[in-house]
C-alpha distance (Angstrom), angle and dihedral (degrees) to the residues before:
residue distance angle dihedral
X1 . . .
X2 3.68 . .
X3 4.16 120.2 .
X4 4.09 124.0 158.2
X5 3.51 122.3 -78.3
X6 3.62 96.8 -125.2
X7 4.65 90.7 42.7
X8 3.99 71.3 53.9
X9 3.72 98.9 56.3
X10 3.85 89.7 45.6
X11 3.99 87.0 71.5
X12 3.71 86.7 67.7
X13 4.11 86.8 59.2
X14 4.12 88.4 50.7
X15 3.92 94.3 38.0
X16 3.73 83.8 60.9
X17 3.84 97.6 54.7
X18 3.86 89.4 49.4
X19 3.56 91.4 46.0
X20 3.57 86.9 54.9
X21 3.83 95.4 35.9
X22 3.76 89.3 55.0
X23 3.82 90.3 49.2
X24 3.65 91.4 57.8
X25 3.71 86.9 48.2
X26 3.39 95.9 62.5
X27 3.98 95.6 38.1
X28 3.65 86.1 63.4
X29 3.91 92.4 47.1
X30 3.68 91.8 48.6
X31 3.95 104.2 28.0
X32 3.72 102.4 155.1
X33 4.22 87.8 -145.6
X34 3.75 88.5 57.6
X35 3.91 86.6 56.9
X36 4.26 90.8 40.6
X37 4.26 87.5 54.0
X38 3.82 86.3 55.2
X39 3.97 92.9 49.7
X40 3.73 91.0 47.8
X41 3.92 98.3 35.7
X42 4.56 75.9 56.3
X43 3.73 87.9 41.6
X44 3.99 91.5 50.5
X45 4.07 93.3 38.9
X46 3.99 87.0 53.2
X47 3.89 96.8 37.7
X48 4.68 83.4 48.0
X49 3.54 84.9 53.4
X50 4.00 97.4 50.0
X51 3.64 83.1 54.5
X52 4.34 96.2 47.7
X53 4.05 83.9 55.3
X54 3.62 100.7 43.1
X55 3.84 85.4 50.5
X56 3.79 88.7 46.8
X57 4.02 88.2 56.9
X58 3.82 95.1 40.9
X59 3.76 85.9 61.0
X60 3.53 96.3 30.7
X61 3.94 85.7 70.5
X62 3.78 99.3 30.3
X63 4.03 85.1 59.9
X64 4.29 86.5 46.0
X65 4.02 92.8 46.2
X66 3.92 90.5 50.3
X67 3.71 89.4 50.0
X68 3.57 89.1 53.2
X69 3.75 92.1 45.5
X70 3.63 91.5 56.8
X71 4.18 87.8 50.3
X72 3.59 85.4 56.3
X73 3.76 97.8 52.4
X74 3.52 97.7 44.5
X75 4.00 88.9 58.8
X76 3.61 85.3 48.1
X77 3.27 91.4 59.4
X78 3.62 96.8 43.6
X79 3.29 91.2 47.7
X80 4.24 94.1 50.7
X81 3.75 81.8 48.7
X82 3.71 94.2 59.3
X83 3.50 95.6 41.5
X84 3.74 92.4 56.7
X85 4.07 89.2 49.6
X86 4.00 90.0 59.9
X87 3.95 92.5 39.4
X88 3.87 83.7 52.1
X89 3.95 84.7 60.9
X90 4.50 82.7 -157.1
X91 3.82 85.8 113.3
X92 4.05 122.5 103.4
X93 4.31 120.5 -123.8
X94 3.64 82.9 -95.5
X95 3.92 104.6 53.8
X96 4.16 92.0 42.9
X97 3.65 85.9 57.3
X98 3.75 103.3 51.8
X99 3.59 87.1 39.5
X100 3.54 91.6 61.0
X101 3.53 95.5 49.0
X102 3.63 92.4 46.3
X103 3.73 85.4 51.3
X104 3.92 89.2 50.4
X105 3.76 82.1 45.5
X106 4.09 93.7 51.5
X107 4.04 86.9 49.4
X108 3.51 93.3 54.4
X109 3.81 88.3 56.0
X110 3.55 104.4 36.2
X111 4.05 82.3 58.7
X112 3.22 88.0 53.3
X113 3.63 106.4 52.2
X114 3.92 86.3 35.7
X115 4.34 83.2 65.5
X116 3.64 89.5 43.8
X117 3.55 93.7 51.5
X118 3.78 93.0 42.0
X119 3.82 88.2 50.3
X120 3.33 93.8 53.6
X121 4.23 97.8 46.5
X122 3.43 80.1 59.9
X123 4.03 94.7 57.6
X124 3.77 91.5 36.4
X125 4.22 79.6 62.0
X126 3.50 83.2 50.7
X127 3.25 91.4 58.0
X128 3.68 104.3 40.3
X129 3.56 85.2 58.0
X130 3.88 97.5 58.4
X131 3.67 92.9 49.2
X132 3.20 92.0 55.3
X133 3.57 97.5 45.7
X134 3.77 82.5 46.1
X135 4.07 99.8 49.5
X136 4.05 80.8 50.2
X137 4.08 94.1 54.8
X138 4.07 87.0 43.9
X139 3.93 90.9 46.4
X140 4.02 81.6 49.0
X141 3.90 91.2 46.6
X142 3.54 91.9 43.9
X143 3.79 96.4 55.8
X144 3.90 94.1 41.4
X145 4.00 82.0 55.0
X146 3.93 90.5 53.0
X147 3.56 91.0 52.3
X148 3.71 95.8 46.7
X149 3.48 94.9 54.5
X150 3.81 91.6 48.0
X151 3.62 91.9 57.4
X152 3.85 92.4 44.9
X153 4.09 86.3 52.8
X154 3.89 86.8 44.8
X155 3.75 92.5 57.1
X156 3.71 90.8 35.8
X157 3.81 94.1 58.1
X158 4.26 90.1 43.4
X159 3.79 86.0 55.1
X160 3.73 96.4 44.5
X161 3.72 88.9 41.8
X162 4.22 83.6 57.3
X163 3.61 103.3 42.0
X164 3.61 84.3 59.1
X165 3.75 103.3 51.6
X166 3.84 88.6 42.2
X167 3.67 88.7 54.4
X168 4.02 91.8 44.8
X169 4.03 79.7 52.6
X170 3.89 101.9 44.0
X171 4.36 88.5 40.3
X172 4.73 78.3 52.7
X173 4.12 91.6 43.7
X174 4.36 96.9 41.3
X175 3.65 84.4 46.4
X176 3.72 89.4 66.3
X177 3.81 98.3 49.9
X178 4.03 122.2 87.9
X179 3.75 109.6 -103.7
X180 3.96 96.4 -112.0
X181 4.08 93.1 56.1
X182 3.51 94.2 41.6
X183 4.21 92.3 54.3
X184 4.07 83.1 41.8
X185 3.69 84.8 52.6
X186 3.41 99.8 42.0
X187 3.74 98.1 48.1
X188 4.18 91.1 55.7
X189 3.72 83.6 49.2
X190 3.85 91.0 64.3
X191 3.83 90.0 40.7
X192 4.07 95.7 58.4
X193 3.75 99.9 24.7
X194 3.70 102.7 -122.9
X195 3.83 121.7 34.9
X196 3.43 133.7 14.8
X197 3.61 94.9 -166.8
X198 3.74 131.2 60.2
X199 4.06 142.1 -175.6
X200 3.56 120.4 -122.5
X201 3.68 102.8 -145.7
X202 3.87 127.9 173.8
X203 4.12 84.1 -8.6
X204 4.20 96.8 -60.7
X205 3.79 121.6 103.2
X206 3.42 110.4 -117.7
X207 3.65 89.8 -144.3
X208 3.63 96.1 77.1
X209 3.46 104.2 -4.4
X210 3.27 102.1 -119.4
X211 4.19 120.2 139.7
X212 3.70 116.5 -124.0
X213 3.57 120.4 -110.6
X214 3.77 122.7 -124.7
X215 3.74 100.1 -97.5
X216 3.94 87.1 41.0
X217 3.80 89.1 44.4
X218 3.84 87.8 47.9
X219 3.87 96.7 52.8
X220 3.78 89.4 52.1
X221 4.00 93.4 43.6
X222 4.24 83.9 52.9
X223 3.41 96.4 40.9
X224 4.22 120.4 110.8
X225 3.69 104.6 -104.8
X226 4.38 86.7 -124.2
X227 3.91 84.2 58.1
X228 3.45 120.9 120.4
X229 3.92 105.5 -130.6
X230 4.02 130.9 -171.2
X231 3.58 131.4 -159.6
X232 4.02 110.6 -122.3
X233 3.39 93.9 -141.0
X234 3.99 107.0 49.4
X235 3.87 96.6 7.2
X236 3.55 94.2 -129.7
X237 3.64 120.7 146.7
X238 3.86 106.4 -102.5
X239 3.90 108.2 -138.6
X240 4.00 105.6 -152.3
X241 4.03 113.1 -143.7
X242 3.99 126.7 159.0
X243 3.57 82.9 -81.9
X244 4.00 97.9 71.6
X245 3.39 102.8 79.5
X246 3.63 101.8 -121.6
């Protein structure tokens, strides 16, 4: 295939916006703030769940402390009760003394649940303070999420903002090139993934850096400046400038 040396050169021009279009490609594939939203989206799911348990446990022992505040009252009340059978002095020898030892006995357990209950206050503080300590380290996460994500859309917007002026560049450059090297182009580009085009500078393709051997070198060096030449190695078309080393 033969094309003009200088509609050859302009390849270099359009291999450098795919170069750079692949590039931002693979930034947004492998765009470390993507990967630091995941860790603190997993930081803020764990940190929201430390919160959900100590809530669970704050209420846990709220729920046993008003049991045990309803145990106490209802030996209060039995106690009140028996208190106003004795002051009523309408009970028999008998009666005043098992309700006096049933009042002994309802002393004994209102103590009892009384240190229970006090026991548990005193967890329920406990646990008031690790919620709160764990609301603060999800409010924490949270925020350190928010940022994340920020950044990530930040970085998302530059690259969108590129791809598009780099395809506004490459749709100026291709527009310049006869059909049949553009499709030539074009269909190399699809083989190796990025360029389709590549310069041959001090006698190495640029493409896959690789030097051309003498017979290669040869070829090129013998070859009509309008003729279409590939590198063996990547199959890129090798644009010859000053620089090649012919």
């Amino acid at each position: 295939m033969k094309a003009d040396h200088f509609d050859q050169q302009k390849l270099l021009a359009l291999a450098a916006e795919d170069v750079a279009l692949t590039q931002l490609a693979h930034r947004r594939r492998t765009l470390p703030e993507a990967a630091a939203v995941e860790a603190a989206a997993e930081a803020e799911r764990n940190a929201s769940g430390a919160v959900v348990r100590a809530e669970t446990e704050v209420r846990d022992l709220q729920r046993e402390v008003a049991r045990l505040e309803a145990d106490v009252e209802t030996v209060r009340q039995r106690t009140a009760k028996d208190q106003r059978q004795l002051d009523s002095g309408a009970v028999s020898a008998k009666q005043m003394t098992d309700l006096q030892h049933e009042m002994q006995s309802l002393k004994r357990r209102q103590s009892d649940l009384e240190d229970q209950e006090l026991e548990l206050m005193e967890q329920v503080e406990t646990a008031e303070a690790t919620l709160t300590q764990a609301q603060e380290a999800h409010a924490a996460a949270r925020a350190t999420l928010e940022r994340a994500e920020q950044l990530r859309d930040d970085a998302l917007a530059d690259i969108a903002e590129g791809t598009t002026k780099h395809e506004a560049d490459r749709s100026h450059a291709a527009a310049t090139i006869p059909a049949p090297l553009l499709a030539l182009y074009d269909r190399i580009r699809t083989q190796t993934g990025t360029t389709g085009a590549a310069l041959l500078q001090a006698r190495a393709c640029q493409g896959c850096r690789i030097e051309l051997n003498g017979r290669e070198l040869g070829a090129v060096r013998n070859a009509d400046p309008h003729e279409v030449v590939r590198c063996e190695n990547c199959g890129r078309i090798l644009v010859r400038t000053a620089e090649s080393g012919l």
